[in-house]
VEXDREN-42917 format. One record per atom (N, C-alpha, C): residue in three letters; atom name; x, z negated, y negated. Coordinates in Angstrom, 1 decimal, decimal comma, always signed. Each point is the difference from the previous one (the first is absolute). Layout:
N
atom fimi = ala | drentor = CA | c1 = X | c3 = Z | c2 = Y
...
This chain:
86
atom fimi = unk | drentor = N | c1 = -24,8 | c3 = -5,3 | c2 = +55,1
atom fimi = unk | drentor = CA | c1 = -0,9 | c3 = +0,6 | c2 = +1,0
atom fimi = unk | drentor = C | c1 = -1,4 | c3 = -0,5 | c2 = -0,2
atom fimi = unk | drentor = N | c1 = -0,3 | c3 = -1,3 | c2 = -0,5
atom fimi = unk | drentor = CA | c1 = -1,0 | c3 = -0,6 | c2 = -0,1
atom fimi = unk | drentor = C | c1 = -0,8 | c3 = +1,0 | c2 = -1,1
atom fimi = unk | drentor = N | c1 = +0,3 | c3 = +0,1 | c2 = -1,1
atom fimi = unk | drentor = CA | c1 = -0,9 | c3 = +0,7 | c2 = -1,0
atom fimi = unk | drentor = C | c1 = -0,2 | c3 = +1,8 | c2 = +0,0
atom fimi = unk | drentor = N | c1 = +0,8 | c3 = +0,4 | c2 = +1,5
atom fimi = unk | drentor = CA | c1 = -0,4 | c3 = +1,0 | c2 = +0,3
atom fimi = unk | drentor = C | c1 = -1,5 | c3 = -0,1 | c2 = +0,8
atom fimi = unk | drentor = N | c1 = -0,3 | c3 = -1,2 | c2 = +0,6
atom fimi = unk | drentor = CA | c1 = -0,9 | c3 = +0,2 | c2 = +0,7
atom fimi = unk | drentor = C | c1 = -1,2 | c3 = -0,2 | c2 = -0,7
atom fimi = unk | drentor = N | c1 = +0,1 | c3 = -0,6 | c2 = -1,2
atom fimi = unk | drentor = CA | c1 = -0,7 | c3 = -0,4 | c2 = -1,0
atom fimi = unk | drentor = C | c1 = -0,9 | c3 = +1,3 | c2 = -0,8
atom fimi = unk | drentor = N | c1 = +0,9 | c3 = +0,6 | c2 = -0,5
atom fimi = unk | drentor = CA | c1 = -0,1 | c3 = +1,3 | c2 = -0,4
atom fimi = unk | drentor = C | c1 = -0,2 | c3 = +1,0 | c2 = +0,8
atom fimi = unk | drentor = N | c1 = +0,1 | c3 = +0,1 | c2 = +1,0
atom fimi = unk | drentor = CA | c1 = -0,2 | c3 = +1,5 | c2 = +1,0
atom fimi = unk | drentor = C | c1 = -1,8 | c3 = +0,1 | c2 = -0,1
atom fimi = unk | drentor = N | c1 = -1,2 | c3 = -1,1 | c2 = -0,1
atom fimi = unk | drentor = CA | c1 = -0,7 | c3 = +0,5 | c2 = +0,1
atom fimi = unk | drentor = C | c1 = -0,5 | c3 = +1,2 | c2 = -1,4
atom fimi = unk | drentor = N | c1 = +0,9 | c3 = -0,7 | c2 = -1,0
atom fimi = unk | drentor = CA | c1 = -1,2 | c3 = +0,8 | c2 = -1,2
atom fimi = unk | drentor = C | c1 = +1,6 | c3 = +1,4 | c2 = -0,2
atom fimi = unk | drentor = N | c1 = +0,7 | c3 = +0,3 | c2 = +0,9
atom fimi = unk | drentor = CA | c1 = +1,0 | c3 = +0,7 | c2 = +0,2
atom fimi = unk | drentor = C | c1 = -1,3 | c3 = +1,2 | c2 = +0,6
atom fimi = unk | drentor = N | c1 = +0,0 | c3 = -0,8 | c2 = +1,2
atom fimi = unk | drentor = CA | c1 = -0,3 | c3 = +1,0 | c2 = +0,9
atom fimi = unk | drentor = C | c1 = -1,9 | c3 = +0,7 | c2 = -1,1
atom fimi = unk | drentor = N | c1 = -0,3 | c3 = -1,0 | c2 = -1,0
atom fimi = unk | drentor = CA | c1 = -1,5 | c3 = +1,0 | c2 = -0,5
atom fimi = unk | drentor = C | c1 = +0,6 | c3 = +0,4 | c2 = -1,1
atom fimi = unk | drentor = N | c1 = +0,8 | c3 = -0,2 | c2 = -0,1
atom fimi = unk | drentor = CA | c1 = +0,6 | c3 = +1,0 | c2 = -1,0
atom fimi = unk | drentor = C | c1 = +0,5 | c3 = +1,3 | c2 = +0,1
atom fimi = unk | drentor = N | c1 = +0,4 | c3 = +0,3 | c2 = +1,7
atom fimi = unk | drentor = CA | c1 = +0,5 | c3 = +1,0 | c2 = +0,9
atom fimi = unk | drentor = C | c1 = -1,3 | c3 = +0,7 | c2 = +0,3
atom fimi = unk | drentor = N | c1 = -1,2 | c3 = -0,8 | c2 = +0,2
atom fimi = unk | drentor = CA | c1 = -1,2 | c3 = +1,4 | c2 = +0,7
atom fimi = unk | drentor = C | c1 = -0,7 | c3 = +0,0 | c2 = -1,5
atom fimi = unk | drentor = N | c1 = +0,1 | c3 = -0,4 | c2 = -1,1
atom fimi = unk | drentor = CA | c1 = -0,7 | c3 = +0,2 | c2 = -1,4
atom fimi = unk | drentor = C | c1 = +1,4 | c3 = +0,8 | c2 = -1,0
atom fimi = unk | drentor = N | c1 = +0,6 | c3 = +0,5 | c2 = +0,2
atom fimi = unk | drentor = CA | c1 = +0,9 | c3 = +0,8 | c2 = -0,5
atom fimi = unk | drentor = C | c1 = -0,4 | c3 = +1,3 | c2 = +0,2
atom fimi = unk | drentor = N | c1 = -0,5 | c3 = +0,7 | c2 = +0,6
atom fimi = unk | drentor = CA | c1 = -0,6 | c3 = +1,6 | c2 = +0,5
atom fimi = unk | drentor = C | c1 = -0,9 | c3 = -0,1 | c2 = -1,0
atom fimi = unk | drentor = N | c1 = -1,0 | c3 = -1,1 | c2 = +0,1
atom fimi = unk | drentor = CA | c1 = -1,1 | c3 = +0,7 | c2 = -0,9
atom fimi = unk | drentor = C | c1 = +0,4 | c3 = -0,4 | c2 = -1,8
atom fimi = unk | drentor = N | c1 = +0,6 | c3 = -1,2 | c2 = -0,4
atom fimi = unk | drentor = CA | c1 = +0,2 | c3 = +0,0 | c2 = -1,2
atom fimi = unk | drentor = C | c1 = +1,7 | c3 = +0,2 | c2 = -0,7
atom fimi = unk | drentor = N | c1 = +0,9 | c3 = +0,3 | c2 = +0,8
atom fimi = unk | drentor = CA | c1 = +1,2 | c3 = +0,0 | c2 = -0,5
atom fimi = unk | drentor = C | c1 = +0,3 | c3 = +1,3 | c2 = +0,9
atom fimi = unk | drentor = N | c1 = -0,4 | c3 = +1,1 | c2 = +0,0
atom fimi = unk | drentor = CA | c1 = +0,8 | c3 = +1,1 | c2 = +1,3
atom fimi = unk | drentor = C | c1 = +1,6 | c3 = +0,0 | c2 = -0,6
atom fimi = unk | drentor = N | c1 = +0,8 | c3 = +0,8 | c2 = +1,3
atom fimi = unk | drentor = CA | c1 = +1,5 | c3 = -0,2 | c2 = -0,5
atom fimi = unk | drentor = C | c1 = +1,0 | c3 = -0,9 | c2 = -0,6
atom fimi = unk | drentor = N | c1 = -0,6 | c3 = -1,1 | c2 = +0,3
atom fimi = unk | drentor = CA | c1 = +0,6 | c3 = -0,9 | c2 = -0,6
atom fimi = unk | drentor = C | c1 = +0,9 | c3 = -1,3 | c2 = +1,1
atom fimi = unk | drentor = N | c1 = +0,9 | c3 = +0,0 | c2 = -0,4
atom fimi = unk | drentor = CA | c1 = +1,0 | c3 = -0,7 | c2 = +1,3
atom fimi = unk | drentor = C | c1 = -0,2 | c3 = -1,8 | c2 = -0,6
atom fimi = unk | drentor = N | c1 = +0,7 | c3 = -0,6 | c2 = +1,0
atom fimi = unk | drentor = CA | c1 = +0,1 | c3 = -1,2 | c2 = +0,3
atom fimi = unk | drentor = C | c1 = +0,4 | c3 = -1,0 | c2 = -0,8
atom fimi = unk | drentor = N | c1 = +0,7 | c3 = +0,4 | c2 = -1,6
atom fimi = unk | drentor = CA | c1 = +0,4 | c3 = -0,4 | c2 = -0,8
atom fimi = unk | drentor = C | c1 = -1,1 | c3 = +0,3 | c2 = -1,5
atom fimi = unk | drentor = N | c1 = -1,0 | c3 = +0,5 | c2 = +0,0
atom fimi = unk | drentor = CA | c1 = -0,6 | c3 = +0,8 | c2 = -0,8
atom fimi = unk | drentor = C | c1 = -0,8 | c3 = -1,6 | c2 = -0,2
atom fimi = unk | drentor = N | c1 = -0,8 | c3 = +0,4 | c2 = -1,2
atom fimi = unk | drentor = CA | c1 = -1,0 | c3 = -1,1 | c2 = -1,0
atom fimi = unk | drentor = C | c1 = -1,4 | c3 = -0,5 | c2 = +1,1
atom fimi = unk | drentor = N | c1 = -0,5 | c3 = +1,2 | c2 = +1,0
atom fimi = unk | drentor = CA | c1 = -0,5 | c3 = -1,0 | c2 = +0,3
atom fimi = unk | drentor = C | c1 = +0,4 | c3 = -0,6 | c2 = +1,2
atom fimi = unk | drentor = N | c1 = +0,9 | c3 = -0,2 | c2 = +0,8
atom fimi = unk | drentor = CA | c1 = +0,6 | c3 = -0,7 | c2 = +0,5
atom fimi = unk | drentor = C | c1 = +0,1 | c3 = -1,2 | c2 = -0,4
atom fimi = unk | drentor = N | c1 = +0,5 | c3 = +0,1 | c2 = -0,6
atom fimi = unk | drentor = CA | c1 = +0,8 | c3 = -1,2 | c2 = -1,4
atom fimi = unk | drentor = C | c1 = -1,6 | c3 = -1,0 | c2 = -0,2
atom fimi = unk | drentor = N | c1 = -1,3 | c3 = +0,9 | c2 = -0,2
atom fimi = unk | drentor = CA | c1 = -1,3 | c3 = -0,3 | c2 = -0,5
atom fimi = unk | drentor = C | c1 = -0,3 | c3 = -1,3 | c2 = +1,2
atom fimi = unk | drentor = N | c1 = +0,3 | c3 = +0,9 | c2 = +1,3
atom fimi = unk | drentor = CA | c1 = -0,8 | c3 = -1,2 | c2 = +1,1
atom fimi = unk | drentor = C | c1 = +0,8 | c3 = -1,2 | c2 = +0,3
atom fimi = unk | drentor = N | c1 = +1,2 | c3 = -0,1 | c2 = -0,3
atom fimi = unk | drentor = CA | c1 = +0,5 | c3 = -0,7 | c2 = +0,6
atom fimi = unk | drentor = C | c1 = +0,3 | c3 = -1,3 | c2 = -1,6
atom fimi = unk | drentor = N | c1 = -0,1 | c3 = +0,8 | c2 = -0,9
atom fimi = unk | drentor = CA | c1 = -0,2 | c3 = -1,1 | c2 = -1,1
atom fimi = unk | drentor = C | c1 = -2,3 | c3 = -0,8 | c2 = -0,1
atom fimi = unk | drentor = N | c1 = +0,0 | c3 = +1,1 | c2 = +0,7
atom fimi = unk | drentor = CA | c1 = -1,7 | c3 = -0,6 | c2 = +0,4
atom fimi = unk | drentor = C | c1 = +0,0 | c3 = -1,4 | c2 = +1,1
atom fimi = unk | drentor = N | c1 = +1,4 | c3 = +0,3 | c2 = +1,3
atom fimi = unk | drentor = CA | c1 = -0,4 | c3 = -0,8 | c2 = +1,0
atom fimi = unk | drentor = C | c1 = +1,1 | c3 = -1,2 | c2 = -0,6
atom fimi = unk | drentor = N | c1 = +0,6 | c3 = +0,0 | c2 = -1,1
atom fimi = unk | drentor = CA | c1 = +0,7 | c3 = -1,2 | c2 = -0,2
atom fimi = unk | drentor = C | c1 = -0,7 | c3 = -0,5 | c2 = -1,1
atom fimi = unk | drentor = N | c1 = -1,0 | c3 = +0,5 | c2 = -0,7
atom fimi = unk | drentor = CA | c1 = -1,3 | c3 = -1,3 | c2 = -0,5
atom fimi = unk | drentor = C | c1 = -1,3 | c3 = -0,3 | c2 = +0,5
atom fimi = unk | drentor = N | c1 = +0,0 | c3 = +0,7 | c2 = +1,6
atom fimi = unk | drentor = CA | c1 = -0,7 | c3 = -0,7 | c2 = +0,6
atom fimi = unk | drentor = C | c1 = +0,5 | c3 = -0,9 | c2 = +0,9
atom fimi = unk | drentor = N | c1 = +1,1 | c3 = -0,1 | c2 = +0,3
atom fimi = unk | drentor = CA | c1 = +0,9 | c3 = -0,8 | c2 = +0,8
atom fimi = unk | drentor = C | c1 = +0,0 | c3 = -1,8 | c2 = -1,8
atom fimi = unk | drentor = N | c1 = +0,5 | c3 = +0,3 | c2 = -0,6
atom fimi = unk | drentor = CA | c1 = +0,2 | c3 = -1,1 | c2 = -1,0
atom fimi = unk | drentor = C | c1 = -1,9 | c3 = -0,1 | c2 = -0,4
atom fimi = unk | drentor = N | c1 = -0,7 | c3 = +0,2 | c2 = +0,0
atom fimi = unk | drentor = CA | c1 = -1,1 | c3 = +0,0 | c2 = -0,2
atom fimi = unk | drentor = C | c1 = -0,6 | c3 = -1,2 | c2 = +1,7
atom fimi = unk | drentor = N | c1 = +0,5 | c3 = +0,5 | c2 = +0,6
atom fimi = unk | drentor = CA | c1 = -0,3 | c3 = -0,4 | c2 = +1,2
atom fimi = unk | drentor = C | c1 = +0,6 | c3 = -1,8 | c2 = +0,2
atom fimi = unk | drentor = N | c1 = +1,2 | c3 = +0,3 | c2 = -0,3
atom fimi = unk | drentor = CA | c1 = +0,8 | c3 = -1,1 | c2 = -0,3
atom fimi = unk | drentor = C | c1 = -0,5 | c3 = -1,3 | c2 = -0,8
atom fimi = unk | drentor = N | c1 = -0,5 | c3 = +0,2 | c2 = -0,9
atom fimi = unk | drentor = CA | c1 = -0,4 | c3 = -0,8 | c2 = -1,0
atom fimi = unk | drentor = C | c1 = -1,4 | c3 = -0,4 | c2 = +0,6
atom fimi = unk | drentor = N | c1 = -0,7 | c3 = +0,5 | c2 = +0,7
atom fimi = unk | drentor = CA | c1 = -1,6 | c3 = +0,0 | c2 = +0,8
atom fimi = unk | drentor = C | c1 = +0,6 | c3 = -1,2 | c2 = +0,8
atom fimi = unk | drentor = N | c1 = +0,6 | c3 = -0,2 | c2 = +0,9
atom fimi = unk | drentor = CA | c1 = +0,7 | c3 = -0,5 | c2 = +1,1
atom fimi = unk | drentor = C | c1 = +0,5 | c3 = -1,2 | c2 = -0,8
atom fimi = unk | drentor = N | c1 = +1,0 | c3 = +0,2 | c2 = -1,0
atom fimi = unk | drentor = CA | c1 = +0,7 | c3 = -1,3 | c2 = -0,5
atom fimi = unk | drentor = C | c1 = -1,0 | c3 = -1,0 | c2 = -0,8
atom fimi = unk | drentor = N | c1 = -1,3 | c3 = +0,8 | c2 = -0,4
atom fimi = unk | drentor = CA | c1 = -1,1 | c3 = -1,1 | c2 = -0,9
atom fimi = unk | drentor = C | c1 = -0,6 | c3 = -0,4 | c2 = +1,0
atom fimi = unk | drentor = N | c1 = -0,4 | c3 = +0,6 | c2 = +1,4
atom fimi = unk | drentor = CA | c1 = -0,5 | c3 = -1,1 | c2 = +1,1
atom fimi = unk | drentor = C | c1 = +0,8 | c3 = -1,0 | c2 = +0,5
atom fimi = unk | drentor = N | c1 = +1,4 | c3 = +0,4 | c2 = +0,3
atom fimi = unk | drentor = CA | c1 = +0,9 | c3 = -1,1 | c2 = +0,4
atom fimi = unk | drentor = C | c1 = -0,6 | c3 = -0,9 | c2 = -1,1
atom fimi = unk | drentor = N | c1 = +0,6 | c3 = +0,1 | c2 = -1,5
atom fimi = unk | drentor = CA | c1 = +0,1 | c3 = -1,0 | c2 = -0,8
atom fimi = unk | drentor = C | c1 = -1,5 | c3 = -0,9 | c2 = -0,4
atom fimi = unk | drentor = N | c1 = -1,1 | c3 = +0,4 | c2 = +0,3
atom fimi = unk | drentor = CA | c1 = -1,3 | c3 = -0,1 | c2 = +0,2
atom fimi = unk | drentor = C | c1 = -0,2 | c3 = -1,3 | c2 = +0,8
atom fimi = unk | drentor = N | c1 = +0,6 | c3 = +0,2 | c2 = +1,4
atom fimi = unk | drentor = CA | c1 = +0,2 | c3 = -1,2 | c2 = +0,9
atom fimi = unk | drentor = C | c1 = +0,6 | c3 = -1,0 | c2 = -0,1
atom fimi = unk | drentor = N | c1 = +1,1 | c3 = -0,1 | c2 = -1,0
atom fimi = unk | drentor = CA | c1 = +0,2 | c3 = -1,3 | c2 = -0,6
atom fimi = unk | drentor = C | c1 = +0,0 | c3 = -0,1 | c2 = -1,4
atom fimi = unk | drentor = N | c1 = -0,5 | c3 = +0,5 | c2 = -1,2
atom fimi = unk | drentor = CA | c1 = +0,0 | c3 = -0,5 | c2 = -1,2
atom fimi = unk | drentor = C | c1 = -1,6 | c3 = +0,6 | c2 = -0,4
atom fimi = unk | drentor = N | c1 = -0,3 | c3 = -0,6 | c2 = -1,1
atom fimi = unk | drentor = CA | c1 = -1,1 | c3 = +0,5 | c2 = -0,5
atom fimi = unk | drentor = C | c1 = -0,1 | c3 = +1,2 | c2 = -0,8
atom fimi = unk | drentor = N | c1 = -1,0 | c3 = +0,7 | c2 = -0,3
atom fimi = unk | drentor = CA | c1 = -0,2 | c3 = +1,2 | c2 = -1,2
atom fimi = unk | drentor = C | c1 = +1,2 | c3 = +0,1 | c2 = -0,4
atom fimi = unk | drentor = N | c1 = -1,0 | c3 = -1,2 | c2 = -0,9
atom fimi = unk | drentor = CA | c1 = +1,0 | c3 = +0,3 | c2 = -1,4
atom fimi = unk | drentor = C | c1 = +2,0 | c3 = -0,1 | c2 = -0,2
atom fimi = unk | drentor = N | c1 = +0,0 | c3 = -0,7 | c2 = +1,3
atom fimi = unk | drentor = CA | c1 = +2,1 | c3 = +0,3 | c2 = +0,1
atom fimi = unk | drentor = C | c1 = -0,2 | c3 = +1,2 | c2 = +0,0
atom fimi = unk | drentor = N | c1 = -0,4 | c3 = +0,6 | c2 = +1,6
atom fimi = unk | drentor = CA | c1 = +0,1 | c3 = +1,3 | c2 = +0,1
atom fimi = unk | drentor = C | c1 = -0,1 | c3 = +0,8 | c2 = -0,9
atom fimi = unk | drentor = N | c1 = -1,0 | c3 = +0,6 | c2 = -1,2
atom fimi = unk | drentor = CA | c1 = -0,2 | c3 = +0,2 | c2 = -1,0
atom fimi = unk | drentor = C | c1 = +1,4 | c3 = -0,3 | c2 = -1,1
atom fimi = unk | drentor = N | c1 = +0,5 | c3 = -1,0 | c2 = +0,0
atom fimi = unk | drentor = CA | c1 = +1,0 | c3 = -0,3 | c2 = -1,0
atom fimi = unk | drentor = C | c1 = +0,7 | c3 = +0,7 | c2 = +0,6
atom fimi = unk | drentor = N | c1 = +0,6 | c3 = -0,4 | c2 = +1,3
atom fimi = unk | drentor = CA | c1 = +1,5 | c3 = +0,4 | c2 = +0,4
atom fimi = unk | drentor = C | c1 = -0,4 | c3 = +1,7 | c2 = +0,2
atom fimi = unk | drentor = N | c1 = -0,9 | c3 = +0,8 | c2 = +0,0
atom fimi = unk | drentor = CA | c1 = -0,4 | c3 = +1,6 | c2 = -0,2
atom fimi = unk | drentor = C | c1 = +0,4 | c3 = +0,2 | c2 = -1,1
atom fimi = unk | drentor = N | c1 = -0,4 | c3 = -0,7 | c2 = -1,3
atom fimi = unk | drentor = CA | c1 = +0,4 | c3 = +0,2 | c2 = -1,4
atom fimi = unk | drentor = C | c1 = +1,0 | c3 = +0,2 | c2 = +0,4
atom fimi = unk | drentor = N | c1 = +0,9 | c3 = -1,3 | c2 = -0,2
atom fimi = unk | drentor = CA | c1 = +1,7 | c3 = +0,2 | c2 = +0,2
atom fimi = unk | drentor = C | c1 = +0,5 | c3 = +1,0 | c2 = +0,4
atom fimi = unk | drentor = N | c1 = -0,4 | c3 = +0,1 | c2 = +1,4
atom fimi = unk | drentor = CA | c1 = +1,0 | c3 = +0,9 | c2 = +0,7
atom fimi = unk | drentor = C | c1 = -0,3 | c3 = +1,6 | c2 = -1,2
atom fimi = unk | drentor = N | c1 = -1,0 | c3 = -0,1 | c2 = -0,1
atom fimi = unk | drentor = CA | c1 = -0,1 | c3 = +1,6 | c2 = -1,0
atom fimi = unk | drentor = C | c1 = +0,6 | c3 = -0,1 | c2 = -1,4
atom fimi = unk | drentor = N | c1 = +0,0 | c3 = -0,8 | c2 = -0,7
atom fimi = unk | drentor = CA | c1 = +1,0 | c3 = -0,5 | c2 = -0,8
atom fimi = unk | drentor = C | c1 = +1,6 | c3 = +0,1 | c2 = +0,0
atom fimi = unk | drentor = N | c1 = +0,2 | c3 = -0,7 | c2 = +1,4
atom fimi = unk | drentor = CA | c1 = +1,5 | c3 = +0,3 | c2 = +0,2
atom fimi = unk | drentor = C | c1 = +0,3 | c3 = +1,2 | c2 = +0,5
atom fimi = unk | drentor = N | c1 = -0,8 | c3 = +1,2 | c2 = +0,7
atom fimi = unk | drentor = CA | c1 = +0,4 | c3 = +1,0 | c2 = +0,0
atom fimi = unk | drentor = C | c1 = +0,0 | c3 = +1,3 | c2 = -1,2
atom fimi = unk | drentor = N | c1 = -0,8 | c3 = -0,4 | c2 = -1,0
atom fimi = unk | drentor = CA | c1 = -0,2 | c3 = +0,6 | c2 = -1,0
atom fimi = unk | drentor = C | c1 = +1,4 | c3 = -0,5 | c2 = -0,4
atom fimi = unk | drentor = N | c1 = +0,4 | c3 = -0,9 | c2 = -0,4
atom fimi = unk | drentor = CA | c1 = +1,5 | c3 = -0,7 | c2 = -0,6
atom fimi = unk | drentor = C | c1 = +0,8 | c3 = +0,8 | c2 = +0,1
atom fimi = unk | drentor = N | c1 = -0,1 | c3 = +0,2 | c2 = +1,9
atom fimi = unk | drentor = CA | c1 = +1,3 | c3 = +0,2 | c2 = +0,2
atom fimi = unk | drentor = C | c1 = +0,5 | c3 = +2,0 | c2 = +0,0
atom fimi = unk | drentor = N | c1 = -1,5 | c3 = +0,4 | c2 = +0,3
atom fimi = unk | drentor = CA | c1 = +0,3 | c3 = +1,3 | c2 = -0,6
atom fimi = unk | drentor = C | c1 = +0,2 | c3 = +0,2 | c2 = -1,6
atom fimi = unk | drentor = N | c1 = -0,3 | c3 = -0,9 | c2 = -0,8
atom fimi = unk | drentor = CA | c1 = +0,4 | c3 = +0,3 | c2 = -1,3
atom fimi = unk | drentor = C | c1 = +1,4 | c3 = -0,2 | c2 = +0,0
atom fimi = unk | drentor = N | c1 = +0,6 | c3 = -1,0 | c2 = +0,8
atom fimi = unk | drentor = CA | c1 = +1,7 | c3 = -0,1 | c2 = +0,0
atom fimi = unk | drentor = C | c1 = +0,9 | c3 = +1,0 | c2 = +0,1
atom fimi = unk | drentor = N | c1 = -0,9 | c3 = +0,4 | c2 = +1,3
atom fimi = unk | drentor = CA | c1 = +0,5 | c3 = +1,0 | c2 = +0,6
atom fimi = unk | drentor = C | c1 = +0,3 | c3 = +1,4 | c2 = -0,9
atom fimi = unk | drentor = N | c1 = -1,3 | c3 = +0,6 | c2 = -0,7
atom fimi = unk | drentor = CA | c1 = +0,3 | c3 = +1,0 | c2 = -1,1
atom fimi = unk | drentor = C | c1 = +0,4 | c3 = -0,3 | c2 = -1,1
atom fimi = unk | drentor = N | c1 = +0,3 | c3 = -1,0 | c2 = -0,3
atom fimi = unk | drentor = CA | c1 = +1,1 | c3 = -0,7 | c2 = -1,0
atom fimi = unk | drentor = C | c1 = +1,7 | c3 = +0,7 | c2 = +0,0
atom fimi = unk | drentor = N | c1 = +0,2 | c3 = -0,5 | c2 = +1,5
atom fimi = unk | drentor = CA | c1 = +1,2 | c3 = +0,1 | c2 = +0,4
atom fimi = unk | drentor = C | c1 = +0,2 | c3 = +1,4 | c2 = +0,3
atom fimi = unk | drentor = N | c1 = -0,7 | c3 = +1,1 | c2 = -0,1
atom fimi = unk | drentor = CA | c1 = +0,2 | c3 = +1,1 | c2 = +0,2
atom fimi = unk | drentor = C | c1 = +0,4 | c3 = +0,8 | c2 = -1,4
């Protein structure tokens, strides 16, 4: 239920911007799909804003800075695993 509410806003501008750039197009269609893959990298975009202030307040720059590398590091990794195993 939680990530419904999360989503319903860029649902719902995806619902009054559909007449003008997508006519006839239902609820499963591309741009549907468009806003709500828009409001989950503004949400992770959002996230990472929030987690370098937390980490700000107790470590300096340059951790913060390292442990940013990392984490992008280990997620590049693990999507490489990932289409490995596919």
């Amino acid at each position: 239920m939680g990530l419904a509410y999360l989503y319903a806003p860029f649902y719902f501008l995806a619902r009054i911007t559909a007449p003008m750039f997508a006519p006839g197009e239902h609820q499963f269609s591309n741009h549907y799909g468009t806003f709500i893959l828009l409001g989950g990298l503004i949400y992770g975009i959002l996230g990472l804003v929030l987690l370098s202030r937390l980490l700000r307040k107790y470590f300096k720059d340059g951790t913060v800075a390292w442990l940013f590398c990392l984490l992008h590091l280990e997620q590049t990794f693990s999507i490489m695993l990932l289409r490995k195993a596919e």
